[in-house]
KELUM-307834 format. One line per field, with one value per atom (N, C-alpha, C, CB): residue in one letter; atom name; x negated, y negated, z negated. Coordinates in steps of 0.001 Angstrom, whole numbers, always signed. Atoms other than C-alpha are relative to their C-alpha. Last residue first. Glycine has a CB too. Layout:
N
zagu <- A / ...
lumdo <- CA / ...
X <- X / ...
Y <- Y / ...
Z <- Z / ...
***
This chain:
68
zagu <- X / X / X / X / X / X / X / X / X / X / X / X / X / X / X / X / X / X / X / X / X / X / X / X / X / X / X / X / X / X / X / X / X / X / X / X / X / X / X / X / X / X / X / X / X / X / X / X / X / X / X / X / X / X / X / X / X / X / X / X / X / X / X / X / X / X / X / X / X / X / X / X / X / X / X / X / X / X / X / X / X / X / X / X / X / X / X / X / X / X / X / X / X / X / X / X / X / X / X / X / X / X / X / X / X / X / X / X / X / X / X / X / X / X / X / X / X / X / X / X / X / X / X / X / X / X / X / X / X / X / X / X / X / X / X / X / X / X / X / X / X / X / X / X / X / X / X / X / X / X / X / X / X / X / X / X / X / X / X / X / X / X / X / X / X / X / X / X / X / X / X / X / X / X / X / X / X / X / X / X / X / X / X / X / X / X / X / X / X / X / X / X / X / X / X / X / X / X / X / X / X / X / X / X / X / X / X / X / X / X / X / X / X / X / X / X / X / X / X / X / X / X / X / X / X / X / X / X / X / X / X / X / X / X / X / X / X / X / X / X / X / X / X / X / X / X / X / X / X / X / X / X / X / X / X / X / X / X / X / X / X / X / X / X / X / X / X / X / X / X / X / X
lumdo <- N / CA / C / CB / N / CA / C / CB / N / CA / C / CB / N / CA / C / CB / N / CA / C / CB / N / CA / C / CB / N / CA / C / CB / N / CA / C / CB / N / CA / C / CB / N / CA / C / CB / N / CA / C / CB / N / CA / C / CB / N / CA / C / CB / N / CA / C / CB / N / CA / C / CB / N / CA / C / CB / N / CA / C / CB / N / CA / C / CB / N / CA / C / CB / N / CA / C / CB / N / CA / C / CB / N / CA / C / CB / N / CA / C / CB / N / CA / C / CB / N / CA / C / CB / N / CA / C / CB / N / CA / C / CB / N / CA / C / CB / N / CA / C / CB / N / CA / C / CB / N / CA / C / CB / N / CA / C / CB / N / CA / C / CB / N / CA / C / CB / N / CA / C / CB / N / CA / C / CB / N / CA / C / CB / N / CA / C / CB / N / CA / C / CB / N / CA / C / CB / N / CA / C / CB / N / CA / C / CB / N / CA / C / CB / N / CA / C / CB / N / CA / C / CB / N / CA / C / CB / N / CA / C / CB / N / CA / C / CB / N / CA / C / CB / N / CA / C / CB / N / CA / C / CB / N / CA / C / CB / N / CA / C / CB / N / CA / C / CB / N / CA / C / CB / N / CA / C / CB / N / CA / C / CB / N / CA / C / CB / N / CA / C / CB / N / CA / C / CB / N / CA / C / CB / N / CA / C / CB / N / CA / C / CB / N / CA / C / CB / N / CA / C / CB / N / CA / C / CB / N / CA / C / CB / N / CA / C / CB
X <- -725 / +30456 / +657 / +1105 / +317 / +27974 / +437 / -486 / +262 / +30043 / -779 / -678 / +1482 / +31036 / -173 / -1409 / +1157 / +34903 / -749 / -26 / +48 / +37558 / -1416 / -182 / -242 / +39192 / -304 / +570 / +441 / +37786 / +230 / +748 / -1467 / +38173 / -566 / +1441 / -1208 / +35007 / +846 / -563 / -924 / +33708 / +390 / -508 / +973 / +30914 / +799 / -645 / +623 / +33624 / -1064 / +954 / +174 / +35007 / -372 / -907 / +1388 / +34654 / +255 / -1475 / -80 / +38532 / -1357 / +358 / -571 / +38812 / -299 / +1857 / +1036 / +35881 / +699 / +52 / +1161 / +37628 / -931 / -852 / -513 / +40937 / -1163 / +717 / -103 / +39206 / +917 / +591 / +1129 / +37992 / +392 / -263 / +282 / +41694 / -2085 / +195 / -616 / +42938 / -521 / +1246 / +109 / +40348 / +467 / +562 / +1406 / +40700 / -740 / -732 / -109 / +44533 / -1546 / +965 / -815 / +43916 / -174 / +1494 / +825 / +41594 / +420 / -170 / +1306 / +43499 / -973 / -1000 / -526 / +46700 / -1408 / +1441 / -348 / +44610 / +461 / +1129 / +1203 / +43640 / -86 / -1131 / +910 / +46879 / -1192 / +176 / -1141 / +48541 / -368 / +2356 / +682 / +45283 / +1004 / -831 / +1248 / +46908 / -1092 / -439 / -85 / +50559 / -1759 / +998 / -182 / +49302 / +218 / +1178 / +802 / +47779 / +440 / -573 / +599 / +51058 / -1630 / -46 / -856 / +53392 / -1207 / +1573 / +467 / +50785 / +614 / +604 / +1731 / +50382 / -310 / -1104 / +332 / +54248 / -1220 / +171 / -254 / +54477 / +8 / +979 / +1006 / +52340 / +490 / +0 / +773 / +54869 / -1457 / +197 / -224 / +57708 / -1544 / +1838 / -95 / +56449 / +281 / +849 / +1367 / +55339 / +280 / -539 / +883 / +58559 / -1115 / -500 / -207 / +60434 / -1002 / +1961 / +355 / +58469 / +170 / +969 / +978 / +59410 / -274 / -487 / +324 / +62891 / -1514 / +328 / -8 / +62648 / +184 / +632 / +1242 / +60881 / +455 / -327 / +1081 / +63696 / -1349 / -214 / -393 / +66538 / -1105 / +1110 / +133 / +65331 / -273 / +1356 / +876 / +64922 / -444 / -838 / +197 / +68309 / -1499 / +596 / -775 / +69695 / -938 / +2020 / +886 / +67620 / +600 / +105 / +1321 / +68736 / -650 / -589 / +897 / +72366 / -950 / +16 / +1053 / +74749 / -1002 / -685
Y <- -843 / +135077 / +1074 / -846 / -411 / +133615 / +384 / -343 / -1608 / +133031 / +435 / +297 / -222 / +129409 / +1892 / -232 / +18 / +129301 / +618 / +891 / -2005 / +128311 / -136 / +876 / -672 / +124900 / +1640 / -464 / +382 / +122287 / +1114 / -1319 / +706 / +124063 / -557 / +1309 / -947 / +124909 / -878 / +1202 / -983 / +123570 / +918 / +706 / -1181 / +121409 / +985 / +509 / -293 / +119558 / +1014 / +523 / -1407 / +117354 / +393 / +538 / -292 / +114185 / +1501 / -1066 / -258 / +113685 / +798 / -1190 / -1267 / +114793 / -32 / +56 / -1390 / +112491 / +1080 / +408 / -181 / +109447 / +1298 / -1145 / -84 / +110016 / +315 / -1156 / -1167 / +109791 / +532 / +231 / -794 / +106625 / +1471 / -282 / +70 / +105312 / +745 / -2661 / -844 / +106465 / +21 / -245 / -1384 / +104625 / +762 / +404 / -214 / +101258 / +1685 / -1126 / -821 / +101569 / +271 / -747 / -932 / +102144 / +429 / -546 / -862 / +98906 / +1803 / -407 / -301 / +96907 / +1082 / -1365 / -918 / +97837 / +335 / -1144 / -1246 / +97198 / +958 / -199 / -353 / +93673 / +1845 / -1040 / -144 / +93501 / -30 / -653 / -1405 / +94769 / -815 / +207 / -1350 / +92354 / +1200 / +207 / +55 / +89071 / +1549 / -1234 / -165 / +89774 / +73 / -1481 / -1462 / +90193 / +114 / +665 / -733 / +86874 / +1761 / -481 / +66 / +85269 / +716 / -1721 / -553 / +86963 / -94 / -1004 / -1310 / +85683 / +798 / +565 / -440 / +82401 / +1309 / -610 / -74 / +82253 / +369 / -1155 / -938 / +83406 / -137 / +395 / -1223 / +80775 / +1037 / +367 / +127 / +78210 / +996 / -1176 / -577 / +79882 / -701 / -795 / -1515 / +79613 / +165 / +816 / -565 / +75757 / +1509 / -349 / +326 / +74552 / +1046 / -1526 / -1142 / +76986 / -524 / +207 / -1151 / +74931 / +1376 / +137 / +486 / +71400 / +1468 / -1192 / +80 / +72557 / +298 / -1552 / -934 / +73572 / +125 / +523 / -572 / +70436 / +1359 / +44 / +552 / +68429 / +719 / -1769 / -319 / +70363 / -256 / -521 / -1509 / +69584 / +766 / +561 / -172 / +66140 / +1648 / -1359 / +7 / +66045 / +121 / -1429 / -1052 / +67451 / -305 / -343 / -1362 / +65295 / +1491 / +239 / -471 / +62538 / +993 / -349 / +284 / +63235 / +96 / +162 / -929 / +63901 / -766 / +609
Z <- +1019 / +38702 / +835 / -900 / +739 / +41271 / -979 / -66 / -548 / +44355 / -867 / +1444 / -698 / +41932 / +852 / -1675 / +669 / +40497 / +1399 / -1560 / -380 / +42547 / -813 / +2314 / +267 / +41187 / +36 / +180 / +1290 / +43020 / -1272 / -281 / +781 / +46380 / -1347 / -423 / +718 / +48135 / -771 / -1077 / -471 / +51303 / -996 / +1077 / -96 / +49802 / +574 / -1365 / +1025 / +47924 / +740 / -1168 / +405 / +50839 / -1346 / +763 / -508 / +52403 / -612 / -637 / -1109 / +52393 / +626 / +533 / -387 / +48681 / +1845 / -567 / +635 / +47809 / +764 / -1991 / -911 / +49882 / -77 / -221 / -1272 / +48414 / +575 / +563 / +106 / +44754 / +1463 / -1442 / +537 / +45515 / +281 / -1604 / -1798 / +47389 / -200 / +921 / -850 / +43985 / +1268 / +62 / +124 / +41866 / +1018 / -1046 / -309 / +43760 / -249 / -979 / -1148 / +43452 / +520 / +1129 / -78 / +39378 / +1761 / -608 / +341 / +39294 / +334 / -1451 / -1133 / +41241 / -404 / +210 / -1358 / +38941 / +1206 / +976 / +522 / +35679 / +1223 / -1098 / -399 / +37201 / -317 / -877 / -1316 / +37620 / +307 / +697 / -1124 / +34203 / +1189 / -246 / -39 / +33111 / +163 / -1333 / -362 / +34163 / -187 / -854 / -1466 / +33772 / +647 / +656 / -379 / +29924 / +1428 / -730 / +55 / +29842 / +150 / -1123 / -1397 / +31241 / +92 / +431 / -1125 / +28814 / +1157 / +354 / +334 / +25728 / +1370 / -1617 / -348 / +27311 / -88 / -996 / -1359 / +27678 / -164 / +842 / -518 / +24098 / +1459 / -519 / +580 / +22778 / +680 / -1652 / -338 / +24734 / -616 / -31 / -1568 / +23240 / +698 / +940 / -654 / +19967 / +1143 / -487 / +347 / +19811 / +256 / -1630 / -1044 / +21195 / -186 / -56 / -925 / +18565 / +1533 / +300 / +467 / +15796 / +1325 / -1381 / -151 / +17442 / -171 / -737 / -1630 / +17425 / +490 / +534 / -630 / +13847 / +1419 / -510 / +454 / +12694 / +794 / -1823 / -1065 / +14737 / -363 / -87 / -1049 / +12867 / +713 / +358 / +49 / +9304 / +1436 / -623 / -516 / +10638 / -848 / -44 / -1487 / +11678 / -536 / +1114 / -758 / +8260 / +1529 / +40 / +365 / +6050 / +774 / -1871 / -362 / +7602 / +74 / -421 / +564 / +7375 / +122 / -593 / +348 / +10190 / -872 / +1287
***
């Protein structure tokens, strides 16, 4: 193998090093906010659980007001 062949090769190693390691950071920043995304979501739901359990005043969300 000729020089200029292996250090062709060793620049593009070096090169894919460098991308995959960017793309872990990018993989591992996304795992990071799809779960702060999830906490946020079950935090809502168990919110909006608590409203429906307390009630609306005893009417449905949907029925219009005894004034129309």
């Amino acid at each position: 193998m000729n020089e200029e062949r292996l250090i062709d090769l060793e620049s593009k190693i070096t090169l894919l090093e460098d991308l995959t390691e960017e793309l872990n950071k990018t993989v591992y920043q996304q795992q990071q906010k799809i779960e702060r995304l999830e906490a946020i979501c079950a935090s809502l739901a168990r919110h909006i659980e608590a409203l429906e359990e307390a009630g609306n005043g005893g009417m449905p969300a949907n029925e219009r007001p005894p004034h129309y």
